[in-house]
C-alpha positions as CSV (number, residue, x, y, z in Angstrom):
1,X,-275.5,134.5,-180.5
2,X,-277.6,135.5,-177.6
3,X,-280.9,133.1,-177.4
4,X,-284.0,133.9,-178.0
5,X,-286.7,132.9,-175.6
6,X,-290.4,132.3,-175.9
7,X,-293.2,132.2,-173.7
8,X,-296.7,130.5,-175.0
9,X,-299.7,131.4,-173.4
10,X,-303.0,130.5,-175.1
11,X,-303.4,132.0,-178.8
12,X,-300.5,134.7,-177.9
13,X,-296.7,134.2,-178.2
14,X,-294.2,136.7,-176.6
15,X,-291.1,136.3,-178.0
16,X,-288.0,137.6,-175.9
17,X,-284.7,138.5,-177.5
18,X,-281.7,139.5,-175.8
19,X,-279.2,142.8,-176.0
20,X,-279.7,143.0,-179.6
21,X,-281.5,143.3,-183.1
22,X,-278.7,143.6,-185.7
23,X,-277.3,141.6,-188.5
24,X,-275.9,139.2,-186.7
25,X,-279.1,137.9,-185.2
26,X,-282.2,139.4,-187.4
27,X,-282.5,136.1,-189.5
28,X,-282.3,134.4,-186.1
29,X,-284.9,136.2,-184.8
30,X,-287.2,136.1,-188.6
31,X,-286.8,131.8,-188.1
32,X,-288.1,132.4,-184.5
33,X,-291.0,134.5,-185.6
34,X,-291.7,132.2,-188.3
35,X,-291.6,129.0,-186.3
36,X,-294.4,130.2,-183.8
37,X,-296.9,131.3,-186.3
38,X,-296.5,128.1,-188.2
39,X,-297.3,126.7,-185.0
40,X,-300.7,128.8,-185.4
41,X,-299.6,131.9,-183.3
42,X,-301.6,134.4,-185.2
43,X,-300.5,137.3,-182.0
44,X,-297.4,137.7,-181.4
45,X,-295.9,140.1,-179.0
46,X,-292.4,141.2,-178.8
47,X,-290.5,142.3,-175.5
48,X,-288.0,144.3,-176.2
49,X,-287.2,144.7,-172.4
50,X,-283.8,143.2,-172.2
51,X,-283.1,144.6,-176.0
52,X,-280.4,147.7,-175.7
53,X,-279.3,147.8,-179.2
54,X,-281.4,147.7,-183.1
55,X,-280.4,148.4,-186.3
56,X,-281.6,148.5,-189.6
57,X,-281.9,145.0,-190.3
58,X,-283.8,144.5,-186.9
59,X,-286.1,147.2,-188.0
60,X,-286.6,145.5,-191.5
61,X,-286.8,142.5,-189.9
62,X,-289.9,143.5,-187.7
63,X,-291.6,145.3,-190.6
64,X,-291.0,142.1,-192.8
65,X,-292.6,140.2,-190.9
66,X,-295.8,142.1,-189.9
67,X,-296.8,142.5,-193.3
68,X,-296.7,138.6,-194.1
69,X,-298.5,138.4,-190.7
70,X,-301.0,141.3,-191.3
71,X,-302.0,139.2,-194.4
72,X,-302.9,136.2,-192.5
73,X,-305.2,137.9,-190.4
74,X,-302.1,138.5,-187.7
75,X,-301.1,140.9,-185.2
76,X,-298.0,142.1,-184.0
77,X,-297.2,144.4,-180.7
78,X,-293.9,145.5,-179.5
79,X,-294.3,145.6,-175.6
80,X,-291.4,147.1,-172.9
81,X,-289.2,149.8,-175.4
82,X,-287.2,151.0,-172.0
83,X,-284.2,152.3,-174.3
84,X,-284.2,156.0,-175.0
85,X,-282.1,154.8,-178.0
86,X,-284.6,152.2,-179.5
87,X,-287.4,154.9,-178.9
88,X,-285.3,157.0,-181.0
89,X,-284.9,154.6,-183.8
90,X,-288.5,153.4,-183.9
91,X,-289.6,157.2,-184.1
92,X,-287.0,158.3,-186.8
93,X,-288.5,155.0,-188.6
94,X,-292.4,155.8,-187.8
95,X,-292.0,152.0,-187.1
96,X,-294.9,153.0,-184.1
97,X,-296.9,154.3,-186.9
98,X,-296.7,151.2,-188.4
99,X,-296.2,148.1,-185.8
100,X,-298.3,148.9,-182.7
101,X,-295.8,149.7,-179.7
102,X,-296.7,149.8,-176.1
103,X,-295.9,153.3,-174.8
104,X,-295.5,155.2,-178.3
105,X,-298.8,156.9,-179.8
């Protein structure tokens, strides 16, 4: 499993995961999430610069969370989409319509 980093940096966490967002990894990524806002990280950004690959279940997992966090008064921002192919996904999804992404409108 590829590790997931994460940088604090006052109220915000930006949580960095690696290659990929697929099954193997999205409940990985879920106890991450989870961890820092029970640590009282009510913002929580997401790079997705080092991210090449997502599927479904990293999608799910995303919107998942954001509407648990959304209910708490949360927010959650995607920041660095470079992939052509994520861009893709996240547009097919409206996931940008949804979750606010750096870049996508």
């Amino acid at each position: 499993m590829e590790e997931i980093e994460v940088k604090k940096d006052g109220s915000t966490a930006v949580v960095l995961p690696k290659e990929k967002l697929d099954i193997s990894n999205s409940e990985d990524l879920k106890a991450e999430l989870v961890s820092v806002y029970e640590e009282g990280y009510y913002k929580i950004v997401i790079d997705l610069s080092e991210v090449k690959m997502i599927q479904s279940s990293g999608v799910g997992t995303l919107l998942s969370f954001n509407d648990n966090l959304i209910k708490d008064g949360g927010e959650l921002k995607i920041i660095n989409v470079n992939n052509d192919y994520i861009k893709k996904i996240f547009k097919m999804t409206k996931l940008h319509k949804i979750i606010e992404v750096e870049g996508m409108g």
